[in-house]
N, C-alpha and C positions, 0 to 999 in steps of 0.2 A: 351484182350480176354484171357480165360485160356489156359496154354500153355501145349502142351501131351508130356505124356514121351518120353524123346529122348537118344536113343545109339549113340555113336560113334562109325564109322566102317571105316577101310583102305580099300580103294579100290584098283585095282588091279596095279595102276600109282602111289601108294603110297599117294596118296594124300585125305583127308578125305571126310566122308560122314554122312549124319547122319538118322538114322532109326526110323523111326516115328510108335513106337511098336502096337498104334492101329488100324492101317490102314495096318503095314506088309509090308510099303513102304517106300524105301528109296528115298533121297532127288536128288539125283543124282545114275550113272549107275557106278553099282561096279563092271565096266569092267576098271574103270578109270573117276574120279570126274573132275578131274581139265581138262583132256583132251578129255572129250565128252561135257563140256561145252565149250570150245578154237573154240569147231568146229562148234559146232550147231549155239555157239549165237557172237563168235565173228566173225569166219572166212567165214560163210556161211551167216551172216547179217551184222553185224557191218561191217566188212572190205568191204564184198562186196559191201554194198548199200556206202560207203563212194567211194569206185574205182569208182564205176557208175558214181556216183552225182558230186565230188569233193567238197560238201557242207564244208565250214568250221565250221557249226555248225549245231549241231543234236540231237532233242528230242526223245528220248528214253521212252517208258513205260513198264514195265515191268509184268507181272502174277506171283506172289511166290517171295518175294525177299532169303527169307527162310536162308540161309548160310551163303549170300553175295557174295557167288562165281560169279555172273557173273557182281554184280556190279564193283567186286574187278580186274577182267581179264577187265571189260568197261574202267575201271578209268585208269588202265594200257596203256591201245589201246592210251586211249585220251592222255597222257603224252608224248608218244613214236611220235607218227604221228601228234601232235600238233592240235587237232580238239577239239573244244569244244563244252562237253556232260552233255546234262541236262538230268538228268535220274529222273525218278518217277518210284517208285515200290510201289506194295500193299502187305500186308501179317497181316494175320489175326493174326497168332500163334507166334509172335517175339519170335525169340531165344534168351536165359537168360543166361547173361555173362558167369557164369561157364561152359556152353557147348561152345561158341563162343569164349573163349580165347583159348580154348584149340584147332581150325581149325587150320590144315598147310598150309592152301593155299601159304602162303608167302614162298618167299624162302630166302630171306632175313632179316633183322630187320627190314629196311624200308617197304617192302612187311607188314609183319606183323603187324606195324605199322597203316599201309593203310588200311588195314582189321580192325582193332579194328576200326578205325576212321568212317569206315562205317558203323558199328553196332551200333556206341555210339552216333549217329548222331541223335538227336531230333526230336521227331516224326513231320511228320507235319508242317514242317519249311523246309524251301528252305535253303540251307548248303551248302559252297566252300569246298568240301575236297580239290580238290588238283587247281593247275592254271590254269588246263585244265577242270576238272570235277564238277558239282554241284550236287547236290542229296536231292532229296526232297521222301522223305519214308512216306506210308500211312497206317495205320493201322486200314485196315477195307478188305473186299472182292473183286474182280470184279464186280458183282451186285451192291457194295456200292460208287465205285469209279463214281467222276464226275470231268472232264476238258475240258477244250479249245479241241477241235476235231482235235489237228493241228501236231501231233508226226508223227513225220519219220520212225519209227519203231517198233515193238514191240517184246518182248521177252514172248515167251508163255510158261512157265516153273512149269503150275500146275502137281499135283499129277497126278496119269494116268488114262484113265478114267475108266479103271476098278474099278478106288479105290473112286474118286472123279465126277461119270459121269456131274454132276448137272453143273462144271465148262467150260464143252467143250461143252454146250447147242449151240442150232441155237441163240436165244438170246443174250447170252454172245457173242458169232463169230460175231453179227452184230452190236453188241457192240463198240468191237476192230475196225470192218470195219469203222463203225463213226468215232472211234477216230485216225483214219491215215489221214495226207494229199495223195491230188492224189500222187501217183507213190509209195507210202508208205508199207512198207512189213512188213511179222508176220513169225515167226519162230518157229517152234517147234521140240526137236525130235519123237513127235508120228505120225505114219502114218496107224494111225487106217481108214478103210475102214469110217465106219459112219462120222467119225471126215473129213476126206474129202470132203463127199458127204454135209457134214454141212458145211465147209470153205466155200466150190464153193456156197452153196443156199445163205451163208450172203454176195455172190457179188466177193469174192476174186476170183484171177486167182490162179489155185492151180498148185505149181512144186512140184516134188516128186525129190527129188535128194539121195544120196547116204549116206546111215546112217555112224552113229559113233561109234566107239569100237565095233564090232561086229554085230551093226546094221543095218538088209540090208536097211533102207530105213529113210528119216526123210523128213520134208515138207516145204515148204514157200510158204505164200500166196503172193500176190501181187493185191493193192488195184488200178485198172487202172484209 
């Protein structure tokens, strides 16, 4: 699909982001890229639903894969704590190497390394990046995506709905509810009022917990 003009911007952890100039919306919070995604989508899902469960292995779908940042901190988690992660992301707008070589997420070679390898990774194909991680990347929408109902998790990391309303529809949210098994949870950092009151009509149990980088509030659903 065509892909819109994109800035690079540091955010406030040093770590990058990128500005999606016709929407006026950044991809991540430039209060800090790399550490308000750490929270939202590893340490308030990934870790937590892994503590919970002790599953040694966990299907992941994702909303936005957009940067890779949260593929990159997933694939990280899975290496560290030995759990193996099948992740699936959708993204309409694939970022185009020149802007993607150029993210710091990594902090090292390997880190960097690990990051190219997820962007360069074939659309549409199920792919081992690493011993612990697979990644199967789709390029098409929420509305376009179809799978097995049976993911542990989801990461909700679309645009906000200010910018993008159409994607945090009751629809879409009962969507996601489909595609979680029981006990299965969804994570976002928006705690917009309507986005809510639409989590809880498509069936989730909605938590409100304690936002990221300066945000007082961020949400996880849970599908009982």
């Amino acid at each position: 699909m065509t892909n819109h003009k994109l800035k690079l911007i540091t955010t406030e952890d040093g770590s990058h982001s990128l500005l999606r100039e016709d929407l006026n919306e950044t991809y991540h919070s430039f209060h800090g890229a790399r550490s308000e995604s750490a929270y939202v989508f590893i340490e308030q899902c990934l870790h937590y639903y892994a503590e919970q469960t002790k599953k040694g292995r966990i299907r992941i779908f994702e909303v936005g894969f957009g940067t890779g940042l949260n593929a990159f901190l997933a694939a990280a988690f899975a290496e560290e704590n030995k759990v193996a992660l099948e992740f699936h992301s959708v993204e309409p707008f694939p970022v185009v190497r020149e802007i993607f070589e150029q993210l710091n997420f990594g902090q090292t070679p390997e880190e960097q390394q690990l990051l190219g390898a997820l962007h360069e990774s074939p659309w549409e194909s199920a792919q081992s990046i690493t011993s612990h991680f697979s990644l199967v990347k789709h390029e098409t929408t929420l509305e376009g995506f179809s799978a097995a109902s049976d993911f542990d998790m989801i990461f909700f990391d679309a645009f906000a709905p200010s910018k993008q309303a159409e994607v945090w529809e009751l629809a879409n949210l009962k969507k996601c509810f489909d595609l979680l098994q029981s006990g299965g949870i969804l994570t976002t950092y928006c705690a917009q009022g309507q986005f809510k009151r639409n989590l809880a009509a498509a069936g989730f149990e909605v938590q409100t917990l304690k936002g990221a980088m300066g945000k007082k509030e961020m949400v996880r659903g849970v599908r009982n």
